[in-house]
C-alpha positions in Angstrom: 9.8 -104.4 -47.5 12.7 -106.8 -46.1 16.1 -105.5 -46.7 18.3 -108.0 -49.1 19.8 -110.5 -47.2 23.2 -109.0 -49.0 22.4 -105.9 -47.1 22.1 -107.8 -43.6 25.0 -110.2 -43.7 27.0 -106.5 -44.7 25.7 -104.6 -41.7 26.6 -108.1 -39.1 29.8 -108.5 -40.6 30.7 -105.2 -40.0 29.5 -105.0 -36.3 31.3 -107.9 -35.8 34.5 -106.8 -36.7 33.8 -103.4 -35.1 33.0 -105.3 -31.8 36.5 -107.5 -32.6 38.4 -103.9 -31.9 36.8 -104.1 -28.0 40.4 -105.0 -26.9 40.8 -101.3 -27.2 38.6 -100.9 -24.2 41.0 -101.7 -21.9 40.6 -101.4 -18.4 42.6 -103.3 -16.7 46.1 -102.2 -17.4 45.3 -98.2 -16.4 43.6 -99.7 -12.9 46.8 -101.6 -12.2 48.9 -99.1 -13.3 46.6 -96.5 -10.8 46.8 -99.2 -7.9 50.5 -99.7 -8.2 50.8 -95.7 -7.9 49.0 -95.7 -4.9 50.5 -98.7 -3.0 54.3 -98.2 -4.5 54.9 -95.3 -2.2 58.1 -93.2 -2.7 60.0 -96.2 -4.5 59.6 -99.2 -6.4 59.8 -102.2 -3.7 61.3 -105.8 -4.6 58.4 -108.1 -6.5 57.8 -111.5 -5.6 55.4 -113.9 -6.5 53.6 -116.1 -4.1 50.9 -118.6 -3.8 49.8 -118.0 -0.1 52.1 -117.9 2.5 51.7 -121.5 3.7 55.8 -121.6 3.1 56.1 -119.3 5.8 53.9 -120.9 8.5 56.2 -124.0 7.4 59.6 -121.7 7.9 58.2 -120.7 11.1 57.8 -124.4 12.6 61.3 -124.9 12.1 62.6 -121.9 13.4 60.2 -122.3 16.4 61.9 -125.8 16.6 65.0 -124.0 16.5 64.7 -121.7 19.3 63.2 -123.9 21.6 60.2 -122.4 21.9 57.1 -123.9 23.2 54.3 -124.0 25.6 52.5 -120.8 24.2 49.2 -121.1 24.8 46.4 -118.6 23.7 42.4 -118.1 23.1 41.3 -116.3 20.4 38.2 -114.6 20.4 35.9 -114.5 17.6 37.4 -112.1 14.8 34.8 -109.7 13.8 34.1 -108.2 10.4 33.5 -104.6 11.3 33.0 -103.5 7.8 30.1 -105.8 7.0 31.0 -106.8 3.5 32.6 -110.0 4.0 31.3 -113.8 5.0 34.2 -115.6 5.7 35.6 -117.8 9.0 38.4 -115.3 9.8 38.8 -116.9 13.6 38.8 -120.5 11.4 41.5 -119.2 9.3 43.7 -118.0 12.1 43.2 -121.5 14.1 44.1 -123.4 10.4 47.1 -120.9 10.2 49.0 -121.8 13.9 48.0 -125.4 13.5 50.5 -125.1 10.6 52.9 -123.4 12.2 53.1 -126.0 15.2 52.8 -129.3 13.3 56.0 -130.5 14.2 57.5 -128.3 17.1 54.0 -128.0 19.0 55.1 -124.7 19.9 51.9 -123.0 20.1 48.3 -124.2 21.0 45.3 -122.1 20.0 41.7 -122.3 22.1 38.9 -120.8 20.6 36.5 -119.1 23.1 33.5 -117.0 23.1 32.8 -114.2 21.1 33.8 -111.1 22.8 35.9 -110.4 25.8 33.4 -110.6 28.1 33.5 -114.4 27.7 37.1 -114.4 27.4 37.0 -113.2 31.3 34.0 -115.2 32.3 36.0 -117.9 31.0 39.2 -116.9 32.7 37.2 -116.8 36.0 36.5 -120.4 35.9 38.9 -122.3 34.0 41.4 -123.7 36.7 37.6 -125.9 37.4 37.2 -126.8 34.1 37.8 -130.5 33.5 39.0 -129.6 29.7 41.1 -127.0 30.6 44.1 -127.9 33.3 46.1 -124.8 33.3 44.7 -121.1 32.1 46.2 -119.5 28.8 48.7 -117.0 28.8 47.5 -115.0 25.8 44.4 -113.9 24.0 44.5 -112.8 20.4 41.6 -110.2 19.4 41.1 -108.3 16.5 38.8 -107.5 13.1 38.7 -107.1 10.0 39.4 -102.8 10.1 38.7 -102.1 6.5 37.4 -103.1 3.3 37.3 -100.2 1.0 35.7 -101.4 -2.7 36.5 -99.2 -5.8 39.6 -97.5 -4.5 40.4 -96.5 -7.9 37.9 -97.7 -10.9 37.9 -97.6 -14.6 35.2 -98.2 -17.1 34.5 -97.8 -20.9 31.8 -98.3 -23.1 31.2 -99.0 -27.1 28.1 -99.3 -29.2 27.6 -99.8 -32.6 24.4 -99.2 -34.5 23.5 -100.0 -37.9 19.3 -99.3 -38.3 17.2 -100.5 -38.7 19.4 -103.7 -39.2 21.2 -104.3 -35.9 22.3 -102.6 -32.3 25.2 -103.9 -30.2 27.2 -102.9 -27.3 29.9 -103.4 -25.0 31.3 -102.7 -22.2 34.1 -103.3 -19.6 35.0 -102.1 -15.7 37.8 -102.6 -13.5 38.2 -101.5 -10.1 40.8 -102.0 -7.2 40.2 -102.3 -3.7 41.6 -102.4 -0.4 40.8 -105.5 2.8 42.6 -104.3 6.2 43.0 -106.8 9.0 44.3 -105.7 12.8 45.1 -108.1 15.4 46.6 -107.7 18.9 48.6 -109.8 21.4 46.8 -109.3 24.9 47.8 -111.1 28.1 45.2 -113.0 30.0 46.4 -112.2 33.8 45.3 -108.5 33.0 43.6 -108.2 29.3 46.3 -105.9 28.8 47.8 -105.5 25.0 51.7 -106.5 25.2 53.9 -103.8 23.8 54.5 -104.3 19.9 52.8 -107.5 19.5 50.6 -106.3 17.1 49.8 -106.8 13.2 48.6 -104.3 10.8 48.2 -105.7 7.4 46.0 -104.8 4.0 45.8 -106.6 0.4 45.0 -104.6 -2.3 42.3 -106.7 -4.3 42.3 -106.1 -8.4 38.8 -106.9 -9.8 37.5 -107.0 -12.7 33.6 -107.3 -14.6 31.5 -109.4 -12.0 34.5 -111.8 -11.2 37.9 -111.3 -9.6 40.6 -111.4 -12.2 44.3 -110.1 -11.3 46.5 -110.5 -8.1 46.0 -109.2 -4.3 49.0 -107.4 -3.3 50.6 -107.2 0.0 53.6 -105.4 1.1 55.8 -106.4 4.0 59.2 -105.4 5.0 59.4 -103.2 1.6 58.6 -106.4 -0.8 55.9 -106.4 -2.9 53.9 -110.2 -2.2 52.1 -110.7 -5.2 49.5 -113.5 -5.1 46.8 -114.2 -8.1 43.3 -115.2 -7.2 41.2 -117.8 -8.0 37.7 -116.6 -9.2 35.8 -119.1 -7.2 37.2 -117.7 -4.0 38.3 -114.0 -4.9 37.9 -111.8 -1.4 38.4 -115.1 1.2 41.5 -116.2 -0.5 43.3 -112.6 -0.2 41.7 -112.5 3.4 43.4 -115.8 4.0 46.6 -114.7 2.9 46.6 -111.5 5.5 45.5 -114.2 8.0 48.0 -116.2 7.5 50.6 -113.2 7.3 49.3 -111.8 10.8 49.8 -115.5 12.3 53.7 -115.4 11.3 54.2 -112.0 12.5 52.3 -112.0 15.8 53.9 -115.4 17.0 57.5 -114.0 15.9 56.8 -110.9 17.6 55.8 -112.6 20.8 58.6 -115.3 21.0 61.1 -112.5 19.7 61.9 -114.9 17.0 63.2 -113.6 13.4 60.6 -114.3 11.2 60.8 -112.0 9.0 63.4 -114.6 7.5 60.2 -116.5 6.6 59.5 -114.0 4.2 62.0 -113.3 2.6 64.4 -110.8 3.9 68.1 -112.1 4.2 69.6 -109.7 5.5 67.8 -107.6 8.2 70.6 -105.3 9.0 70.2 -103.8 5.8 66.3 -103.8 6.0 64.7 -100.5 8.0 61.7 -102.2 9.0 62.9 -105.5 10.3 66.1 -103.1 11.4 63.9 -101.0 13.6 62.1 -104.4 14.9 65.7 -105.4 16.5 66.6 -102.3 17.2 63.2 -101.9 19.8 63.3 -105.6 20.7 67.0 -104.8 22.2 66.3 -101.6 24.1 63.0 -102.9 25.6 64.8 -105.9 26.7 68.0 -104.2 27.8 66.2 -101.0 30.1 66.0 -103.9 33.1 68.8 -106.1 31.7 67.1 -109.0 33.8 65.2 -110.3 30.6 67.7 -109.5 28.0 70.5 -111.9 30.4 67.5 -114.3 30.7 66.8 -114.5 26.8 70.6 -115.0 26.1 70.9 -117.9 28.8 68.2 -119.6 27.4 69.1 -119.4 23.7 72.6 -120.3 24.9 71.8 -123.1 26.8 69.6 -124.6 24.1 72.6 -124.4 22.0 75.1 -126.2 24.9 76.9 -123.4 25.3 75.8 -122.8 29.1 74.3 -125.0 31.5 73.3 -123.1 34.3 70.2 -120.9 35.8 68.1 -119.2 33.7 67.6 -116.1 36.1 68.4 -112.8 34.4 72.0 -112.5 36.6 75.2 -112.8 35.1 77.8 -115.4 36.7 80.5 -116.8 35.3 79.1 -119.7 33.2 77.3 -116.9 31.0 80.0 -115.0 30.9 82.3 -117.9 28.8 79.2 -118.6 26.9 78.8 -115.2 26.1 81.8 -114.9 24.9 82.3 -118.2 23.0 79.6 -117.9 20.8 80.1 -114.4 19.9 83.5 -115.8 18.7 82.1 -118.2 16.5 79.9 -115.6 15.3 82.8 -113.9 14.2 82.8 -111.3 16.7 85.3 -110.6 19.5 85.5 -112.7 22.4 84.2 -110.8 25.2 81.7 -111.5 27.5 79.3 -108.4 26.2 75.4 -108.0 25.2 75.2 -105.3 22.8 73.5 -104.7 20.1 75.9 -105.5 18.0 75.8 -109.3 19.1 72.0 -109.7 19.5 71.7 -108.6 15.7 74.4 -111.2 15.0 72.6 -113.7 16.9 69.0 -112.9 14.9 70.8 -112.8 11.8 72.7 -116.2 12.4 72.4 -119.7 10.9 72.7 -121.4 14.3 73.0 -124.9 12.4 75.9 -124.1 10.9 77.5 -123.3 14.4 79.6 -126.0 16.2 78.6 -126.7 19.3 81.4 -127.2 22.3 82.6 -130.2 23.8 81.3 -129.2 27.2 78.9 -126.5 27.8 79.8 -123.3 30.5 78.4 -124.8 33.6 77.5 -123.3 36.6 77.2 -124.8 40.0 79.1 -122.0 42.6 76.2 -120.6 45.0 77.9 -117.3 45.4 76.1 -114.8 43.0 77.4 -112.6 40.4 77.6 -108.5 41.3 74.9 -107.1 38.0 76.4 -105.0 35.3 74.6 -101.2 35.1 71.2 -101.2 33.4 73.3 -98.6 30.4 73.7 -99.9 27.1 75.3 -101.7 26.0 75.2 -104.7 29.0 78.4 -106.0 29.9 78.9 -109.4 32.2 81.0 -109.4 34.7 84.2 -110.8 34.0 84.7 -114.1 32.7 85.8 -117.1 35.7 85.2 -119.8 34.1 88.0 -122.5 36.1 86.2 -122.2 40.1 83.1 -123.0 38.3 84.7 -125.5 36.1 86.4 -127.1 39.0 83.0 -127.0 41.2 81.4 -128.7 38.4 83.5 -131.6 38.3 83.2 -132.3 42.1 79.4 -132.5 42.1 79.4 -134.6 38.9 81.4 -137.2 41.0 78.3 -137.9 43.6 75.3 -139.5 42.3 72.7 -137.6 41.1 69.5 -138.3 43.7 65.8 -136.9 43.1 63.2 -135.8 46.4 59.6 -136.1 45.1 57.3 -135.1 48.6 54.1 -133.9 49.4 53.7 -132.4 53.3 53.7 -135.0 55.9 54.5 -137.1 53.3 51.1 -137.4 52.3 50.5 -140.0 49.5 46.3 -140.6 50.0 44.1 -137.7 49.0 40.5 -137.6 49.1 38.5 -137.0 45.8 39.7 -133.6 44.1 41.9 -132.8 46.7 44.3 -130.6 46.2 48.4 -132.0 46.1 51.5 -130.1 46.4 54.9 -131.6 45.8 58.0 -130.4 46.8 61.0 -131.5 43.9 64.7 -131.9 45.8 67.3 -132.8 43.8 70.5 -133.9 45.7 72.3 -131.2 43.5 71.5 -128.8 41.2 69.9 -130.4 38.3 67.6 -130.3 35.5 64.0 -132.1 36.9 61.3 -132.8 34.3 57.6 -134.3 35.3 55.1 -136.2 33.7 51.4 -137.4 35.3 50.1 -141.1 34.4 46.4 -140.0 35.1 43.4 -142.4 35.7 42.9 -143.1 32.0 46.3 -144.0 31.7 47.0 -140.6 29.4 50.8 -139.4 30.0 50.8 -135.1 29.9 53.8 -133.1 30.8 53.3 -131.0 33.7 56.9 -129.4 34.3 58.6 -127.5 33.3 55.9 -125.6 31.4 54.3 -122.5 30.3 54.8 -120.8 33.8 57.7 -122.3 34.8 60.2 -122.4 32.0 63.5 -122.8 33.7 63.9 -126.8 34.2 67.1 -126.4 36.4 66.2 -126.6 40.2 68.9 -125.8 42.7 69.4 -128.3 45.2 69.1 -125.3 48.3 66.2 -124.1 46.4 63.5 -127.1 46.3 60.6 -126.2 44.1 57.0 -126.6 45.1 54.8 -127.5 42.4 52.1 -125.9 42.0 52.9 -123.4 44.2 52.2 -120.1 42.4 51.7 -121.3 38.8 48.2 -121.0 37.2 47.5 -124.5 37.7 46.3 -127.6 39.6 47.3 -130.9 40.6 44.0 -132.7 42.3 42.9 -136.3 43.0 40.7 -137.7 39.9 36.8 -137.9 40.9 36.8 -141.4 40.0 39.3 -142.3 42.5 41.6 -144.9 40.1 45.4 -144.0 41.3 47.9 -141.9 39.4 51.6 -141.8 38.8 53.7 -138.7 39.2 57.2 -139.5 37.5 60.0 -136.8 37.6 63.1 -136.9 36.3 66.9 -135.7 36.9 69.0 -134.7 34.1 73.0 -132.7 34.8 72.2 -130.8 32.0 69.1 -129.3 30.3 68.2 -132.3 27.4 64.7 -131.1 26.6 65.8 -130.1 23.2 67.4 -133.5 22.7 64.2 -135.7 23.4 61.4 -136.8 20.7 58.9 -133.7 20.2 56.2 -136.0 20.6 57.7 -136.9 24.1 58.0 -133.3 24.8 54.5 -131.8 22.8 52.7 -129.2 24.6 52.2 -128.8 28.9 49.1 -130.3 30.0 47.8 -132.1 27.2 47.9 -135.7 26.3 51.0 -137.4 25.0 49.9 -139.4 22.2 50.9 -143.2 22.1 53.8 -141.9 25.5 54.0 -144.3 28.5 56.6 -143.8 31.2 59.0 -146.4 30.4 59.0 -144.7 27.0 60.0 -141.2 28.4 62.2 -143.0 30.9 64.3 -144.7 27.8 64.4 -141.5 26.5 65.5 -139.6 28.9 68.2 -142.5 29.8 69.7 -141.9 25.5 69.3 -137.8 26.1 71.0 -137.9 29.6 73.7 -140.1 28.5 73.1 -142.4 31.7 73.2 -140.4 33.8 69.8 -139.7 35.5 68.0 -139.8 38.8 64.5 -141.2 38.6 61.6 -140.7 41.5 57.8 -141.9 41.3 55.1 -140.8 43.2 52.1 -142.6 43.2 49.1 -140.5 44.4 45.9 -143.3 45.5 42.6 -141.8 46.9 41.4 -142.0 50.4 
């Protein structure tokens, strides 16, 4: 006998409504509560919410633009996933990431190669001979995807509701948290050895519940709390892009010793352990020979035309006055001193808001400067800033003149022959060079990745390529070339186009030489020194 139909529409309503009260089987709250427990640590840590951290490769471009840094070339090998849970272009993200970072100072240039670093050296071995390669990499990135733990911490409850023989229902809900871990190391090419705290150790915890991902994926950097939320459709890549992208601002600021944690979000990193520490080692490490802490300083400097002079890890008495002018402006005392105090000052610093002298420190006296102990803090000799001043202004009255030889003034060279060139300037000066090859491409060949320093002394000519990684040959095809180099007083790199500048040994779009000539004219101010040499075949 059927049961009334009174009787069955009283038994649905009521497992409806029981079935209404599922909200009570909340899981998610008590997993993200669990989660937060386990990554908050000791203390709550600032919250922010982000979207990626495409804001930060886009920070990083300009800060690279702002401390002159380019020509940093690397391979990256493929980036494995050694946990075997996840299918996603990891090595495809990293290459996306640094394109990002480099779209407008062309600071860094990434070449994927091989799989493992046994091709890495193969490649090594041969790449001075490969046509698509002209000068070998200075880095190699290599790394993996450490750790992918699912269902760190999980909740689940369960309801049924039974009304026979009428009707049987049931629900049910889960929740789980888990935790993606990706490790990537700086290594240098000439020795596939790992460079010294150029490394990046990041996880995401990953919120998921039911069959989808629902929530955020957390990462913690610097003692913030990043806080992204995740698209269903991509779940697991998108939080893996995110530590991808992390790793690519963190490994690139490590290696240029640039502050990027500013890129993320800390203001002030004195008052920060982590990034506190990161100075702190970045200082000392620099500071035990004092050659390469000197060396950073003169650069920085003479980006910012403070100093004009060499950029060779001695103290003279050009560095000295720059030294000590700009830690004035930085509110410090005038003294010609490289402590920590200073270099923490200068990381810390909003160098556009710093006014930059009428003249720059420049240094043209031969005579060298006696080094300051390797103890810390460094202290420059002391300040003589008129002799050098005075010497100056006597070599600025003769004409700048530019040398550009090869030995027994050579100037036919058989098919992919090798050429040397020796660069004289009539006094010290800064020389730039650019090759016109066959196919009428334009490529910037010094100064450059192993050569930094633009400024060639005039008792010092430079032989190029002497023992930089690279080759200058005669094309196969025999069509003549032209070698232009350039004469500046002062170091103008920073004040010509970026796309007349882009990256050493790679194509200058839409560049001729009369273009970088006219450009070098406007940076130079007029005064330059122009020499062409025009290689033909035999």
């Amino acid at each position: 006998m059927k049961p009334p139909k009174a009787a069955r529409l009283l038994a649905l309503s009521a497992t409806l409504a029981a079935l209404a009260g599922c909200q009570t089987l909340e899981v998610k709250q008590p997993t993200i509560d669990q989660t937060n427990e386990i990554r908050k640590g000791p203390e709550d840590r600032p919250q922010r919410s982000i979207t990626g951290f495409s804001h930060a490769l886009r920070c990083m471009d300009t800060l690279l633009l702002d401390y002159g840094v380019r020509d940093i070339t690397m391979l990256t090998e493929e980036i494995s996933d050694e946990t075997k849970k996840l299918n996603a272009g990891t090595r495809d993200m990293l290459i996306s990431s640094v394109s990002d970072m480099s779209r407008r100072s062309r600071a860094v240039r990434l070449v994927a190669f091989g799989k493992d670093t046994a091709n890495v050296i193969s490649y090594l071995a041969s790449a001075q001979n490969a046509a698509a390669y002209q000068a070998i990499p200075l880095y190699d990135i290599k790394g993996s995807v450490s750790q992918f733990d699912e269902n760190l911490v999980k909740n689940q409850k369960d309801l049924g509701i039974g009304f026979a023989p009428f009707i049987n229902l049931g629900a049910a809900k889960d929740a789980g948290s888990s935790m993606l871990a990706l490790d990537l190391s700086v290594l240098t090419t000439s020795d596939m050895a790992v460079l010294a705290g150029v490394t990046s150790r990041n996880s995401v915890m990953i919120l998921k519940q039911g069959s989808g991902i629902d929530g955020d994926a957390a990462y913690h950097k610097f003692g913030i709390n990043y806080s992204m939320n995740l698209a269903k459709a991509e779940g697991q890549t998108q939080a893996l892009r995110g530590l991808v992208e992390l790793a690519a601002v963190e490994l690139i600021g490590k290696l240029t010793k640039t502050p990027y944690w500013s890129c993320l979000g800390v203001n002030d990193p004195k008052k920060n352990d982590e990034t506190r520490l990161e100075m702190f080692d970045w200082y000392h490490a620099m500071a035990s020979t004092r050659i390469e802490l000197i060396a950073y300083f003169q650069n920085q400097l003479r980006r910012r035309a403070f100093y004009d002079g060499p950029i060779d890890g001695e103290f003279n008495p050009a560095i000295d006055e720059a030294i000590a002018n700009y830690r004035a402006a930085l509110g410090l005392s005038r003294e010609a001193v490289l402590n920590e105090e200073f270099f923490y000052a200068f990381l810390a610093a909003d160098h556009t808001k710093i006014k930059r002298p009428d003249q720059p420190a420049r240094y043209v006296a031969p005579n060298s400067v006696a080094g300051a102990p390797a103890s810390i803090p460094v202290v420059a000799s002391a300040a003589s800033a008129s002799p050098a001043a005075a010497a100056a202004a006597a070599s600025a009255a003769a004409p700048l003149k530019l040398s550009v030889t090869a030995p027994k003034q050579q100037t036919r060279f058989a098919r992919g022959e090798s050429i040397n060139l020796s660069l004289a300037p009539s006094q010290d000066a800064h020389v730039y060079c650019y090759l016109q090859d066959e196919e009428s491409k334009v490529i910037r060949f010094f100064p450059n990745r192993f050569a930094r320093d633009s400024r060639i002394a005039a008792a010092q000519p430079l032989t190029l390529p002497g023992a930089m990684r690279f080759q200058l040959t005669m094309n196969t095809k025999g069509v003549p070339e032209t070698i232009s180099c350039f004469a500046t007083q002062r170091d103008v790199m920073a004040s010509l186009p970026q796309a007349l500048v882009g990256t050493d040994f790679e194509p200058l779009p839409g560049a001729t030489l009369e273009l970088i000539r006219g450009a070098f004219l406007k940076a130079s101010g007029g005064t330059l020194a122009q020499e062409n040499f025009r290689v033909q075949a035999k």
